[in-house]
Every structure is written in structure tokens, then in C-alpha cells.
N, C-alpha and C positions, 0 to 999 in steps of 0.2 A: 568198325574195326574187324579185322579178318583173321583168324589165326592162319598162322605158317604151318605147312606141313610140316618143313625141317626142325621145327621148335620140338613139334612131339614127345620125341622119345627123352627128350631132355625134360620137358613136363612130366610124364609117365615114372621118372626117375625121383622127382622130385617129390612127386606127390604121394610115394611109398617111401620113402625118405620122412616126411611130416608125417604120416599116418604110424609112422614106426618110432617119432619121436613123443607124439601124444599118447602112444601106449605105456612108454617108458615113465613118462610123468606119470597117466593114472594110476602106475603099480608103487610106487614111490612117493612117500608123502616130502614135502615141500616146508619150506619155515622163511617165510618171507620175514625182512630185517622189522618193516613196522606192516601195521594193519595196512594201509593206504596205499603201498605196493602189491596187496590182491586186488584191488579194485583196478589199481591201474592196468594190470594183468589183464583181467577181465578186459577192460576197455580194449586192450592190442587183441586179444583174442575177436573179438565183438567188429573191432576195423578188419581184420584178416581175413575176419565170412564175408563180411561186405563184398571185401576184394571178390573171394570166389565166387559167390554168385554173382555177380559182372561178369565174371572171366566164365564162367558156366552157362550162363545166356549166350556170349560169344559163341562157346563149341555146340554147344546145340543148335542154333542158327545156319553155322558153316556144315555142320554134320546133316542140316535139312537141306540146303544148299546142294550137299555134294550127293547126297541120296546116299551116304554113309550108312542110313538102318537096313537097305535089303539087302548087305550082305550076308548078315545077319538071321536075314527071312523074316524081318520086321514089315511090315506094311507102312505105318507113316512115323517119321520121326519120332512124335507124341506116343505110339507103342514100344516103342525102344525105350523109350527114358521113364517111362511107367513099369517096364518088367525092370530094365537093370539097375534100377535108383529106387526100388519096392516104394515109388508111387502111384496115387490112384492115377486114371487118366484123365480126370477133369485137374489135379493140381499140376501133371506133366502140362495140359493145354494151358494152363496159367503161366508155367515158367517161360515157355515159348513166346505166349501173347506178349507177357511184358517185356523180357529181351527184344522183341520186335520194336515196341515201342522206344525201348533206351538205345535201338539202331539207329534209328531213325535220327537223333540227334549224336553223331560220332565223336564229338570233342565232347560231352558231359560224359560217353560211355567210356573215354581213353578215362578222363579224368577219376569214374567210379573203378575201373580197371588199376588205377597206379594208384589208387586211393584218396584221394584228394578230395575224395566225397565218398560220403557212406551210401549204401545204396539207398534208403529211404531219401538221403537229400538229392540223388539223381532225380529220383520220381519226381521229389518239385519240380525238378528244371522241366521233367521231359512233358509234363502237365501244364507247364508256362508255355514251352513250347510252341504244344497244340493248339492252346489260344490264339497266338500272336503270330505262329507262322505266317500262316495265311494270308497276313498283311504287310509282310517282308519279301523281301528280295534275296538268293542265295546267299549273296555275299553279307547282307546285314544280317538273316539267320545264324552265318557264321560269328560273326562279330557278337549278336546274340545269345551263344552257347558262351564267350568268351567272358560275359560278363557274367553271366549266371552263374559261372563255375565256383567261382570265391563268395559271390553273392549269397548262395544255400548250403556253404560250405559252415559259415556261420548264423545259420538261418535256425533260430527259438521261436515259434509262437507266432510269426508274422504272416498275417492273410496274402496269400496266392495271389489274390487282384490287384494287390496292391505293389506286389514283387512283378507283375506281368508286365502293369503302368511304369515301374521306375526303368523296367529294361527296355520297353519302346522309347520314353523319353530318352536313353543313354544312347540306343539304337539311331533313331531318328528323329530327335529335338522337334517339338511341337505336334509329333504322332500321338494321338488319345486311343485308349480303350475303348474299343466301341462298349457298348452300354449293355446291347444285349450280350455279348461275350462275356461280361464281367458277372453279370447275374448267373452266366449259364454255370462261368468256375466257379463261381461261392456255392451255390448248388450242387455241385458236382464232388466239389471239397467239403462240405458237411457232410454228405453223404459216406463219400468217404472213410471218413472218420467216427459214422455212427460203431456203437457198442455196447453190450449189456453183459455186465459179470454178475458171479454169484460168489460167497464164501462162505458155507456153513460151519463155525464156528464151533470148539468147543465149549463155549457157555451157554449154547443150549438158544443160540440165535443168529440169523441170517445177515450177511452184509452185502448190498448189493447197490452196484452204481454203474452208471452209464453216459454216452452221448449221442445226441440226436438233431436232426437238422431242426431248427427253429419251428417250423411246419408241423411236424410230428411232434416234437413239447410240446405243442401249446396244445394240441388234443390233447394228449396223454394227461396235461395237466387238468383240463375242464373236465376229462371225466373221470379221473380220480378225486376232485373238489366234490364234485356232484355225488359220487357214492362217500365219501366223508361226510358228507352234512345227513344222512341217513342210515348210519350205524347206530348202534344200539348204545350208547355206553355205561357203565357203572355210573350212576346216580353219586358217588362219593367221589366218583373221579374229576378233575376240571385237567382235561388232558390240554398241552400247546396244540397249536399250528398242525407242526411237524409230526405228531403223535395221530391228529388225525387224516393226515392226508397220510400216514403208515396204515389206519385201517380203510381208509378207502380204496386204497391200492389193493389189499388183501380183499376187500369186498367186489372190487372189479373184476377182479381174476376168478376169484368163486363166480360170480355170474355169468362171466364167460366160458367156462369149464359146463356152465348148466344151462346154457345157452338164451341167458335172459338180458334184456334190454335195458340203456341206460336210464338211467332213474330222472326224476323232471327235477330244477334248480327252481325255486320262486316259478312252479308252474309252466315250466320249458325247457325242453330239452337243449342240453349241454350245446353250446353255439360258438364257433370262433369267429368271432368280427375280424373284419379285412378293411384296414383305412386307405381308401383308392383317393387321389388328384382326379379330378374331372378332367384335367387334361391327359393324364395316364391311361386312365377308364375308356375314354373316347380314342387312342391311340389302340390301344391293342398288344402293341407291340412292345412297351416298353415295361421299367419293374412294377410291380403291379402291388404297391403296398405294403403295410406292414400290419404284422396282427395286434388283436388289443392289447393292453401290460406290459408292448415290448418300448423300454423308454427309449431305448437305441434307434427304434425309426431304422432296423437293419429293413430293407427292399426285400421282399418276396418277390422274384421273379414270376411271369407269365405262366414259366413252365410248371413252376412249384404252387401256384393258384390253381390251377387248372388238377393235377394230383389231388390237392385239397378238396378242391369241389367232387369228384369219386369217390374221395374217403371218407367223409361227415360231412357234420352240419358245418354250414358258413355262410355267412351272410356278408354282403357288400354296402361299406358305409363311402359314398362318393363326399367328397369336402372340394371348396371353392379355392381360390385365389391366396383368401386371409385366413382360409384354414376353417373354415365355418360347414357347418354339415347342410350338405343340399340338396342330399336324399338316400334313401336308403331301400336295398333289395329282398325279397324274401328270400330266409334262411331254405337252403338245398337241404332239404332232409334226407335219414339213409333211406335205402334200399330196404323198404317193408318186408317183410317174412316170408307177405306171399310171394311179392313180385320177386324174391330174390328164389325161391323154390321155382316157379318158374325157370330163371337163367338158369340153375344149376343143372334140372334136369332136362332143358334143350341144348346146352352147348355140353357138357358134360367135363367141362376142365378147361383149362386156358386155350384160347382160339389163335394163340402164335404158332404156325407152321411147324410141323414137330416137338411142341413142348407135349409131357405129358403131363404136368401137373394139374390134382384134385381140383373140384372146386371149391374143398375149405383153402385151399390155399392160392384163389383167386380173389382180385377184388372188380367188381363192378363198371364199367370201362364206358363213359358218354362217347359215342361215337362221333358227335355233333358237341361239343362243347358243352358243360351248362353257361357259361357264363355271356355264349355266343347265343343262346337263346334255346338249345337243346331239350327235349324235355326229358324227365325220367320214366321215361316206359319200356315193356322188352322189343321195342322197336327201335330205339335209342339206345339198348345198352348189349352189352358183351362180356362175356369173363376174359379176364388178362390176367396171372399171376405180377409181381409186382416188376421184377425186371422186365418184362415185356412190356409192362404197360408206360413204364417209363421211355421205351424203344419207339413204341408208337404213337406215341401221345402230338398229336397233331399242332403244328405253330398256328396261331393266325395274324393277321397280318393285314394292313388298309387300303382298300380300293382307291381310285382316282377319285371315285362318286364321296367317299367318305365311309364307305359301307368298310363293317368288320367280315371279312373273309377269313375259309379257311385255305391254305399251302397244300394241294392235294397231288404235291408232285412225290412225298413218302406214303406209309404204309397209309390204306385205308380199309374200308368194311361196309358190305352191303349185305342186302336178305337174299335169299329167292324167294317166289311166289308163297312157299310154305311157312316164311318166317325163320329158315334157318339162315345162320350168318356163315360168309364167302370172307375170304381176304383178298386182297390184291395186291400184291406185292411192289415196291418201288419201280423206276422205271429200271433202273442200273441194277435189279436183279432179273424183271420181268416184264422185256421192250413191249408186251403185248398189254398189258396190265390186263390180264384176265382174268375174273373172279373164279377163284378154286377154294373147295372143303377144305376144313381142316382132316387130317387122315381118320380121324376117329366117324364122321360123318360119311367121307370118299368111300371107307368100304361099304357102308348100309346105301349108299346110293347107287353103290357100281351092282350090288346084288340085287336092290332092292329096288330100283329107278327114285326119281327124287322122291320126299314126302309127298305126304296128299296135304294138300292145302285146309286148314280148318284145323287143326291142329293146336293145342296150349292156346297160351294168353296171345291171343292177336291182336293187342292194344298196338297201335304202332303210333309213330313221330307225324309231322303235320301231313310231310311228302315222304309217302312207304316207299321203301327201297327196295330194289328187285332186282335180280342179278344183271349185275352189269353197268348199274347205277347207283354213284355212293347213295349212303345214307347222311351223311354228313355234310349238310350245306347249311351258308350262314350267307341272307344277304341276298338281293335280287338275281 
């Protein structure tokens, strides 16, 4: 949708109009007839914002459009609406990004525009979208937005994958969710949705709850189990459950703050099992399991095994046909102390192309898969803060022969001679794919010429990689 120039000044009129009647109210107190017409209150004021940021996405889109901010003496859009809306300019690139995205589908943005959906229910549709586009034709994507509109209008609680599956079938009768698309949106929608609150309370105690993709629980859980069963407690006390996984939690966080290591369960570090089909196992490509305790059998996808295996311990239980276990793989342990001193101080922060983040605030990056046969050494590994590493986290995917390959048509990462790591960017940003430093490296090279070879831990992976050749192969 496009705003009209000639609407403008009619808008401009309007919205000093509202701005002058919400003052009137906040100076004047109010006496609604019963309680339950404030809330309803509430609720029209709550549909109204919606309206406007729809309608706010709009004009900042058109105003990017028209090159409206260098009038100004703005440089990009996103400067403009950061100085005159006193936001930062990573929340101005947020409003932009998402308006772009609720462009994109023009009948769910009329319909967030007139109201008809609030704007969180837009973001379902525009998230179903993205899935399912892809596999439509103009005119059924049309037909598509038209179901969706009433669909998320009254949408509580209902999984995305499963709202994505009912509008192909309504779309196109006998069209299926591809499999991997479905695991990528459950993935994508927990994520999502993770959060962690805190309330410190006047009685002298904390309240705090959150949610988290299925993947990350079930760490969180094993190693809060694990420092619970070695607290100290009052010998008079027979504390519940719930009491002591409150001080293992408390004890986690103290050992993390003091930088010490997870504590052993019956003589073993804290470990999440991963229930894999030999036929899944052997595919590569498809959901890759579920963790242990989860009675739901909810699918971990490929991509969220693979994350997992970077960030703890995990071990792979493969089962048969009838469901019988037919073998089982060694647990990927972390990143020892040393080898992780090591990574930190040769990549010195996340190795995504202009990020500058720390390397406490990196995690550990297989460049070659573990589950692909990768090993853990700093020949094999790299810092990635967590959104990047998620960005580059490589597919694999099955040869003709049956071999598991990796997909090295996105990002990837190789050494030079010295052991420092190169990125190479996609082909559709960099048709050469030529291995280039991260900038923090590119200046002590451009001054310094490369390392000298010999340099830190030069453990490296089976086949060392050298500029210009990934690191990352799986497979003849």
C-alpha cells in the first residue's frame, strides 16, 4: 500500500487533532459507568496503535521510496526517523525491516492498516507467508493473504506450521508443507518467542519466568539438575523438586559469574540425548529427532541439532524401524578451557564481516559439522556470536553416492597458511567468493603482511585449510 500525497495534509490535521484530544483526557479524570469499560478502553486504544504502526511502516517506506529524508539533510531514511521519533538507529532499522516485510504481503498490510488485524496477528500471516510463498503462484499468494486475514484475526495459541499447512490445503488442495520448511518455522517461531523476566518483589524475593526453544530447555534443565544434586543443604531441611532445582539454578549462575565448570551427574557430565530414526540419521536432511524427557516426540530440526552440537554436550541415540536402539554416538563435549583460550585470543571476537562482538559473547562455531564427522580442534572451529552463527550455520544435504555433504553455495570459512580464519562470503554477495579477513585481522595484515606460520595451537581438522580452500568438507 502507498500513501497518497494528497491525503497528507488531511493526515497532519488529524493527527494534531488526536494528539490534542489525548492530552485533554490525561488532564481530566474520567468515571467510567462500570469497571469493564476501562479495559475495554484499553483494548480500542491497544487496536488504534496497531492501526498506526501499519500506517507508520507505510510512511516510512514511501518517505524511503521518495528520498523524502535529504531534504532534510538526513542521509538514509533510518537517520531521519531515529533523530525525529528520539529513536536509537538499530530500533528505527527494526521498524523499516519489518514494514518491508508486511509489504511484501499488501492485503494482510491493508487489512493491519483498516484494522482488521492487530499488528502482531499481521506478523503471523507475513511469517506464513515466507514459508509458503515460494511454493505459490501470484495469484494463489493472493488468494493466500485472503485466507489468512480472518484466519490470524482470530488466531490464540495455534502453531504457525500448522496455520501455514491449513492455507496451502485451502490454497491448493493436496499441496503439503514441505518438511524441511516446517521444522525451519517451528524453529524460527520458538525462537521467536524466547524470554526471560525478573520481579524483585517486596517480600524480600525474586520472581522470574521465561520461554525458550525446546533445544536450549533442555540444557538449561540438565545443568541446573546437575548443580542441584550438589548443594549443600540444611540437614533438617527435606526440601521438594522445585526447591532444589531453585538452588541449582542459584548455584549455576555463581559458577558462571566465577568461571567454573559444570559439575559431573553419576560421574558424567551433564549430556542431552537426541533420539534419531536411522532413516533420518542417514538422510541428513530431514528433522533430526527429539531430546530425551520430551514425551511429545516434538522434531528437532537439522538446523537446531547442529546449534546444539556448538553448544554442549549431546550425544546421538540412532533407533530402528520398531523403535529399538541400534546404536549410539560419543557425547561432543564443550570447548576445553584451553582450546577455547586459544579461539579467543586468535580470532579476537565473532568472525562475521563487521560484527564487533567480544568473545565472551561468542560461541564456538564447527566449521565442518560435528555430526558430519567434524572434529573439535582450532582448525575446525571459530567464534560466531549467536545471531551470526545462526546466519551461517551450514545445510547438509545427500549425494547421488549416499555420502552426507555439505551446501557450500552460502557463507563459509577457511585458514591461511598461519591458521588464522578468512570468510567467504555467498555467491549473491561475493560472485568471486574470495577469502577475506575479518577487519580486525585486515589491518594487522595490511600493516603487518600475513602471520608467520607457527603461531598458537596448530591442531588442525583431517584436510588443513588454506586460503582459498574451505575447511569444511564432509564426504569424498
Amino acid at each position: 500500500m502507498t500513501a497518497q500525497t494528497q491525503v497528507l495534509p488531511a493526515v497532519d490535521a488529524w493527527v494534531a487533532e488526536a494528539c490534542a484530544t489525548v492530552a485533554a483526557w490525561a488532564a481530566t479524570p474520567w468515571v467510567a459507568e462500570t469497571p469493564g469499560r476501562l479495559l475495554a478502553a484499553a483494548a480500542g486504544v491497544a487496536r488504534l496503535r496497531s492501526q498506526l504502526e501499519a500506517l507508520h511502516g507505510c510512511l516510512v517506506l514511501d518517505a524511503a521510496r521518495l528520498e523524502a529524508y535529504r531534504a532534510p539533510g538526513y542521509a538514509t531514511v533510518d537517520e531521519a526517523v531515529a533523530d525525529m521519533e528520539f529513536v536509537t538507529s538499530r530500533q528505527s532499522r527494526g521498524m523499516r525491516h519489518s514494514a518491508e516485510e508486511l509489504a511484501d504481503s499488501p492485503l494482510v498490510e491493508r487489512a493491519a492498516i483498516e484494522g482488521a488485524v492487530t499488528r502482531r496477528q499481521a506478523d503471523t500471516a507475513v511469517q506464513v507467508m515466507a514459508v509458503i510463498g515460494e511454493q505459490l503462484t501470484d495469484e494463489q499468494r493472493v488468494e493466500a493473504q485472503r485466507f489468512l486475514v480472518p484466519e490470524v484475526s482470530q488466531l490464540v495459541g495455534q502453531p504457525i506450521a500448522d496455520l501455514a499447512e491449513r492455507t496451502l490445503e485451502h490454497v491448493v488442495p493436496g499441496l503439503q508443507l514441505d518438511r524441511t520448511r516446517r521444522n525451519d518455522l517451528q524453529d524460527r517461531t520458538a525462537r521467536s518467542r524466547r524470554y526471560m523476566s525478573f520481579s524483585h518483589r517486596r517480600d524480600g524475593t525474586t520472581r522470574f519466568s521465561g520461554l525458550l526453544p525446546v533445544g536450549s530447555g533442555r540444557q538449561v534443565e540438565r545443568a541446573v539438575e546437575a548443580f542441584s544434586r550438589r548443594v549443600t543443604l540444611d540437614p533438617a531441611e527435606r526440601p521438594s523438586r522445585g526447591k532444589r532445582l531453585a538452588d541449582g539454578f542459584v548455584a549455576l549462575c555463581g559458577a558462571a559469574l566465577r568461571g567454573g565448570t559444570p559439575p559431573k551427574h553419576a560421574g558424567a557430565t551433564p549430556t542431552v540425548n537426541v533420539t534419531v530414526p536411522m532413516e533420518d540419521l542417514l538422510d541428513g536432511t530431514r528433522a533430526a529427532g527429539w531430546s530425551d524427557g520430551d514425551e511429545t516426540r516434538r522434531p528437532l530440526s537439522a538446523a537446531a541439532l547442529r546449534l546444539l552440537a556448538c553448544a554442549g554436550p549431546l550425544r546421538l541415540v540412532a533407533t530402528g524401524a520398531d523403535g529399538t536402539v541400534v546404536g549410539a554416538g560419543e557425547a561432543r563435549r564443550f570447548v576445553d578451557d584451553s582450546l577455547r583460550a586459544v579461539l579467543d585470543l586468535r580470532d579476537e571476537g565473532c568472525q562475521y564481516p563487521g560484527c564487533a562482538e567480544p568473545p565472551w559473547a561468542c560461541e564456538a562455531h564447527h566449521i565442518m559439522p560435528w555430526q558430519a564427522g567434524g572434529p573439535t580442534v582450532a582448525g575446525n572451529l571459530l567464534l560466531l556470536c549467536r545471531t551470526h552463527h545462526e546466519i551461517v550455520e551450514p545445510a547438509l544435504e545427500m549425494s547421488w553416492d549416499g555420502q552426507m555433504r555439505l551446501d557450500r553455495s552460502g557463507w563459509n570459512f577457511v585458514f591461511d597458511d598461519a591458521g588464522y580464519p578468512m570468510h567467504v562470503k555467498p555467491s549473491a554477495l561475493d560472485p568471486t567468493r574470495t577469502p577475506r579477513y575479518h577487519e580486525r585481522h585486515e589491518a594487522r595484515v595490511k600493516a603487518c603482511g600475513p602471520p608467520a606460520p607457527g603461531g598458537g595451537d596448530r591442531e588442525r581438522s583431517k584436510t588443513p585449510a588454506r586460503a582459498g580452500r574451505p575447511a569444511s568438507r564432509a564426504g569424498p
